[in-house]
C-alpha positions, -999 to 999 in steps of 0.1 A, spaced: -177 -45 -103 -200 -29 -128 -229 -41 -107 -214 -19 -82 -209 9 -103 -242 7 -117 -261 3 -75 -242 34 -67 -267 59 -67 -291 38 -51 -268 32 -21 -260 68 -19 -301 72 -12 -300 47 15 -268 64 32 -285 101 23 -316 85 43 -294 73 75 -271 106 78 -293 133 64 -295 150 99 -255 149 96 -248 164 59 -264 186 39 -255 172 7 -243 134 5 -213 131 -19 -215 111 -49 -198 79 -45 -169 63 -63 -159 24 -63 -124 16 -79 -109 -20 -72 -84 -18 -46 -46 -34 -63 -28 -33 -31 -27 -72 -25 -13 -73 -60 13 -48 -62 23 -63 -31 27 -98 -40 48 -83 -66 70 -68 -46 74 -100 -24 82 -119 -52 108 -95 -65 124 -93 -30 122 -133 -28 138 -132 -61 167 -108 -53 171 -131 -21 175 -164 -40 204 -147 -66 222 -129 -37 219 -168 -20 230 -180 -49 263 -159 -53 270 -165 -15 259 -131 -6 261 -93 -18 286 -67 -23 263 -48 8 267 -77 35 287 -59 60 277 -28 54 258 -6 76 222 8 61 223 44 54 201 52 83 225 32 107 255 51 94 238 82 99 227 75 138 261 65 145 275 93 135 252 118 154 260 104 184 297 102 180 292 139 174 
Protein backbone atom coordinates (compact mmCIF):
# COMPACT_ATOMS: atom_id res chain seq x y z
CA UNK A 1 0.00 0.00 0.00
CA UNK A 2 2.74 2.51 0.57
CA UNK A 3 4.11 1.65 -2.87
CA UNK A 4 0.89 3.04 -3.97
CA UNK A 5 0.98 5.98 -1.93
CA UNK A 6 4.40 6.73 -2.84
CA UNK A 7 3.51 6.11 -7.34
CA UNK A 8 0.76 8.53 -6.85
CA UNK A 9 2.05 11.48 -8.26
CA UNK A 10 3.54 9.69 -11.03
CA UNK A 11 0.19 8.15 -12.02
CA UNK A 12 -1.57 11.41 -11.65
CA UNK A 13 1.10 12.55 -14.69
CA UNK A 14 0.15 9.76 -16.81
CA UNK A 15 -3.79 10.40 -16.23
CA UNK A 16 -2.95 14.45 -16.55
CA UNK A 17 -1.29 13.30 -19.98
CA UNK A 18 -4.55 11.11 -21.29
CA UNK A 19 -7.35 13.73 -20.13
CA UNK A 20 -5.62 17.07 -20.26
CA UNK A 21 -7.94 18.18 -23.16
CA UNK A 22 -10.81 17.27 -20.54
CA UNK A 23 -9.66 19.11 -17.12
CA UNK A 24 -7.81 21.89 -16.50
CA UNK A 25 -6.33 20.91 -13.40
CA UNK A 26 -6.10 16.95 -12.54
CA UNK A 27 -6.87 16.40 -8.85
CA UNK A 28 -4.48 15.02 -6.52
CA UNK A 29 -5.10 11.52 -5.87
CA UNK A 30 -5.81 9.59 -2.69
CA UNK A 31 -5.51 5.67 -2.12
CA UNK A 32 -7.10 4.38 1.22
CA UNK A 33 -7.67 0.41 1.62
CA UNK A 34 -11.19 -0.30 0.95
CA UNK A 35 -12.66 -2.49 4.63
CA UNK A 36 -15.92 -3.21 3.18
CA UNK A 37 -15.34 -7.13 2.71
CA UNK A 38 -14.30 -6.98 6.33
CA UNK A 39 -16.88 -5.07 8.06
CA UNK A 40 -19.06 -7.24 6.20
CA UNK A 41 -17.83 -10.54 7.14
CA UNK A 42 -18.35 -9.23 10.45
CA UNK A 43 -21.62 -8.53 10.25
CA UNK A 44 -22.32 -12.07 8.69
CA UNK A 45 -20.82 -13.65 11.45
CA UNK A 46 -22.73 -11.65 13.99
CA UNK A 47 -26.00 -12.38 12.17
CA UNK A 48 -24.87 -16.26 11.91
CA UNK A 49 -24.25 -16.02 15.51
CA UNK A 50 -27.53 -14.38 16.61
CA UNK A 51 -29.15 -17.23 14.28
CA UNK A 52 -27.44 -20.23 16.05
CA UNK A 53 -28.63 -18.77 19.87
CA UNK A 54 -32.14 -17.92 18.64
CA UNK A 55 -31.90 -21.89 17.05
CA UNK A 56 -30.70 -22.85 20.08
CA UNK A 57 -33.53 -21.45 22.35
CA UNK A 58 -36.07 -22.82 19.73
CA UNK A 59 -36.74 -19.44 18.36
CA UNK A 60 -37.21 -15.66 19.52
CA UNK A 61 -39.57 -13.58 21.33
CA UNK A 62 -40.12 -11.73 17.54
CA UNK A 63 -41.21 -15.06 15.64
CA UNK A 64 -44.68 -14.21 14.80
CA UNK A 65 -44.42 -10.92 14.71
CA UNK A 66 -44.82 -8.64 11.85
CA UNK A 67 -41.55 -6.26 10.84
CA UNK A 68 -42.23 -2.79 11.46
CA UNK A 69 -42.41 -1.98 7.87
CA UNK A 70 -45.10 -4.81 7.38
CA UNK A 71 -47.18 -3.46 10.25
CA UNK A 72 -47.06 -0.19 8.81
CA UNK A 73 -48.25 -1.18 5.08
CA UNK A 74 -51.05 -3.05 6.52
CA UNK A 75 -52.23 -0.50 8.14
CA UNK A 76 -52.26 2.14 5.31
CA UNK A 77 -54.29 0.12 3.39
CA UNK A 78 -56.77 -0.84 5.95
CA UNK A 79 -57.04 2.95 6.11
Amino acid sequence: FRHLEELAPEVREKLASQIRHQLRIVPELKFFLDETHQRVERLNTLFDQIQEERERRGGSEEEGKEPAGERQQQQERES
